[in-house]
C-alpha positions in Angstrom: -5.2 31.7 -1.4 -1.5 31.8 -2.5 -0.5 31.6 -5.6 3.1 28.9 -5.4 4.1 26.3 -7.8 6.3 23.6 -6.1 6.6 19.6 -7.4 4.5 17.7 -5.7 7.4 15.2 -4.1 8.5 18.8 -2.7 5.4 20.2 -1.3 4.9 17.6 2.1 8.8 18.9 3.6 7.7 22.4 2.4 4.4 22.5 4.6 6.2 20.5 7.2 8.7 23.7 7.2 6.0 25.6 7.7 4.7 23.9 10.5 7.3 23.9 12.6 7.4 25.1 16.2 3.8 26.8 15.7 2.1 27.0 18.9 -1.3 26.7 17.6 -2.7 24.0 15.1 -2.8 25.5 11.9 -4.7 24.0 8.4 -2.5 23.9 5.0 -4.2 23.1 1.6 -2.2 22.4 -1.4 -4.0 21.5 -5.1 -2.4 19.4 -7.6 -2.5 18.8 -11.1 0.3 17.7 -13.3 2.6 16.5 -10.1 3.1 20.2 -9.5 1.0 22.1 -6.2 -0.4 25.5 -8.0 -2.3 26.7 -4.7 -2.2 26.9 -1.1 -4.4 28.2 1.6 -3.6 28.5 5.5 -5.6 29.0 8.6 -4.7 29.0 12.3 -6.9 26.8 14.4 -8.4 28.5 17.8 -5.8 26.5 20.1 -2.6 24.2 20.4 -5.6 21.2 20.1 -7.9 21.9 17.2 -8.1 23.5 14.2 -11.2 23.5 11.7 -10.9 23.9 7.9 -12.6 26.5 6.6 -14.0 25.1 3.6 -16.5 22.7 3.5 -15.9 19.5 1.2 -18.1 20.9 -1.2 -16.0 23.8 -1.5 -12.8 22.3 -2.4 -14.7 20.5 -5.1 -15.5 24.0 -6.3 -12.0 25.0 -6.1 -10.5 22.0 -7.6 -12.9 22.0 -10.5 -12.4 25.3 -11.1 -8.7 24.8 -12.5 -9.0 21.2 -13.5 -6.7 20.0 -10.5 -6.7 16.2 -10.0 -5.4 16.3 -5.8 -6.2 17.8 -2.5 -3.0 17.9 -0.2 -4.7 18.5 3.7 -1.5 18.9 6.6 -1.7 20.1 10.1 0.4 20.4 12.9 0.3 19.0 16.3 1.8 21.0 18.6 4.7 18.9 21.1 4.9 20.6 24.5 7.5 17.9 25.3 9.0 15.7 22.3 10.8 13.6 24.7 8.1 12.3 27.0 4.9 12.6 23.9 4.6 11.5 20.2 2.4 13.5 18.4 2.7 12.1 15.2 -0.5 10.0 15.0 -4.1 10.9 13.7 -6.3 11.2 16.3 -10.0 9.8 16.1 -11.1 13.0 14.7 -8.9 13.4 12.4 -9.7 9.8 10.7 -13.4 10.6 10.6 -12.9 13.9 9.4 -10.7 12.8 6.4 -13.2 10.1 5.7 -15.7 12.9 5.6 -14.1 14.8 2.7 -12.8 11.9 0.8 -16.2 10.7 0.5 -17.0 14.3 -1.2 -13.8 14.6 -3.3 -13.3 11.0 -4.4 -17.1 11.0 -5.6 -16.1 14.3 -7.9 -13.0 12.6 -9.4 -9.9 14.1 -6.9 -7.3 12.4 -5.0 -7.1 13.5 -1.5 -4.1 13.0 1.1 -3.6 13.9 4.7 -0.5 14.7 6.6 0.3 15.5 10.0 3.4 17.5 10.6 5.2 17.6 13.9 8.7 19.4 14.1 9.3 20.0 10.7 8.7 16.1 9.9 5.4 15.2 8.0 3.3 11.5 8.5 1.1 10.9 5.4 -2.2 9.0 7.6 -4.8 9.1 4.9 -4.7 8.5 1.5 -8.0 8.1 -0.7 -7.6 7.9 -4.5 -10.9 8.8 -7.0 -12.0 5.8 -8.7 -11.6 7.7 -12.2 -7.7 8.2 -11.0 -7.2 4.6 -9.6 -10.5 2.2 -11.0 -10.5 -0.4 -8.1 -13.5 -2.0 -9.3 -11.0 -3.1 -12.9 -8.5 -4.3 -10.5 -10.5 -6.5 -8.3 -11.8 -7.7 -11.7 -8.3 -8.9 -13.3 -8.0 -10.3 -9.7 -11.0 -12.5 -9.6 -10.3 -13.8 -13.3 -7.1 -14.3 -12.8 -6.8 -16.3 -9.4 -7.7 -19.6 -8.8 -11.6 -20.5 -8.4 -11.2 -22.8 -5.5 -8.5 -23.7 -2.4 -7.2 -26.4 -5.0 -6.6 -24.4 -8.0 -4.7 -21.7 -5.8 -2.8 -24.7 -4.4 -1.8 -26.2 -8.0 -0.4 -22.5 -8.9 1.5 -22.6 -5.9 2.7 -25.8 -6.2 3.7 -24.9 -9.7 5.6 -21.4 -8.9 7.3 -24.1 -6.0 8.3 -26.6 -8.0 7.9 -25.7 -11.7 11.4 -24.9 -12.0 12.2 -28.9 -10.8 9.7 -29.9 -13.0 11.0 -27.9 -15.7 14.4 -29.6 -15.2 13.4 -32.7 -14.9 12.0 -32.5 -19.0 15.2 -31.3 -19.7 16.7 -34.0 -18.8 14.4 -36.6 -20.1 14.5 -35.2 -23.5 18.4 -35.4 -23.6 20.5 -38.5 -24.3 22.5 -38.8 -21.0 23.9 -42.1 -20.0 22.0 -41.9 -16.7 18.2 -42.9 -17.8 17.5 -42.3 -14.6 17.8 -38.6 -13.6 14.7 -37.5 -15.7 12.1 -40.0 -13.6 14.3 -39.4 -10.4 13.5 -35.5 -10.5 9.8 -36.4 -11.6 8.9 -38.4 -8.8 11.3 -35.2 -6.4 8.5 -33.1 -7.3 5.9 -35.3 -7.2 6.5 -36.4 -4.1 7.2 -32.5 -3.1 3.3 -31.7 -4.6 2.0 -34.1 -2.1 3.8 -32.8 1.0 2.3 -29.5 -0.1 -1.2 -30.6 -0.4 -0.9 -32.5 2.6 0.2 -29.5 4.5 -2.4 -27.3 2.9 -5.0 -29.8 4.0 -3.9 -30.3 7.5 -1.7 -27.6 8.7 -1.5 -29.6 12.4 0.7 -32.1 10.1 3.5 -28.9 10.1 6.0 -30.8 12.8 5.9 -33.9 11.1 6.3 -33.0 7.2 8.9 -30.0 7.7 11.6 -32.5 9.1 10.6 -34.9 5.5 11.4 -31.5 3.9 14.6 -31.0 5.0 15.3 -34.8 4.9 14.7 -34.6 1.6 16.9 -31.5 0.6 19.9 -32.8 2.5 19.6 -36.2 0.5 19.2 -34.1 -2.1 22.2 -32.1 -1.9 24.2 -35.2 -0.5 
């Protein structure tokens, strides 16, 4: 285990560095805590094709715990025989179900843990997996389900309001001030009325598209006529 202490933002280009123009797959482990990486581990893999990690997932737990760090940083290489004709920079089945394999063990113990791949000193973050104590998804899905519409219709009233609020907004305006033209205040009114009921009508019956996007721009030319 070495012993660095590089900022986190650093540590991916530094382990892609590393990486570079190895022949075999090799395994490097950073742990974070306070955006800075305070250890690292390496192991070469058997071939250019594989390479295991030496630790089980209940091991790193161990190792994280053990200095409070909040992250597990996992990169490996995949060796290019020929960059021209091969990319090598995407996860292979294995590597999915491996990093699904230790997140399940690290996120359940409170630490973050990332994946990279590193190909010719350029590194491809493919797996991110955040502890719920770090990032509580369960608060946000909550906020999200009291906060959005409880029906098709409600959803469609606030999007008809973020449309045409602002019209509607002007058109108040302008009814509350004393302008020679009575008119403009209902005018804009029924504008955005009759712009609500396009909306719904397309929300309804999407088939209705050809016919009410022409009315739309109809409308927006006469508008700006």
């Amino acid at each position: 285990m070495y012993v660095v202490n590089d900022p986190l933002w650093k540590f991916p280009a530094i382990a892609a560095a590393l990486l570079k123009g190895k022949k075999h797959e090799w395994i490097i482990i950073g742990f974070e805590k306070n955006k800075r990486i305070h250890k690292m581990w390496t192991n070469k893999g058997y071939n250019n094709s594989s390479v295991d990690i030496l630790f089980s997932p209940e091991q790193l737990v161990d190792i994280a715990k053990e200095d409070d760090y909040c992250s597990v940083l996992i990169f490996h290489n995949h060796p290019n025989s020929n960059p021209n004709r091969y990319d090598c920079s995407m996860a292979s089945n294995q590597d999915m179900s491996t990093a699904r394999k230790f997140a399940n063990t690290l996120n359940t113990n409170g630490i973050n843990l990332l994946e990279f791949i590193c190909e010719r000193g350029q590194h491809y973050e493919y797996y991110l997996s955040a502890a719920n104590s770090f990032m509580p998804i369960e608060s946000y899905l909550k906020d999200i389900r009291e906060n959005n519409g409880t029906s098709r219709f409600n959803n469609l009233g606030l999007q008809i309001e973020l449309t045409f609020g602002k019209q509607q907004k002007t058109a108040s305006y302008a009814g509350t001030k004393n302008y020679d033209n009575k008119n403009i205040g209902n005018e804009s009114t029924v504008t955005a009325i009759l712009y609500g009921i396009l909306a719904l009508l397309l929300f309804l019956y999407p088939q209705s598209l050809v016919i009410i996007v022409p009315i739309f721009i109809l409308m927006i030319l006469g508008k700006n006529s």
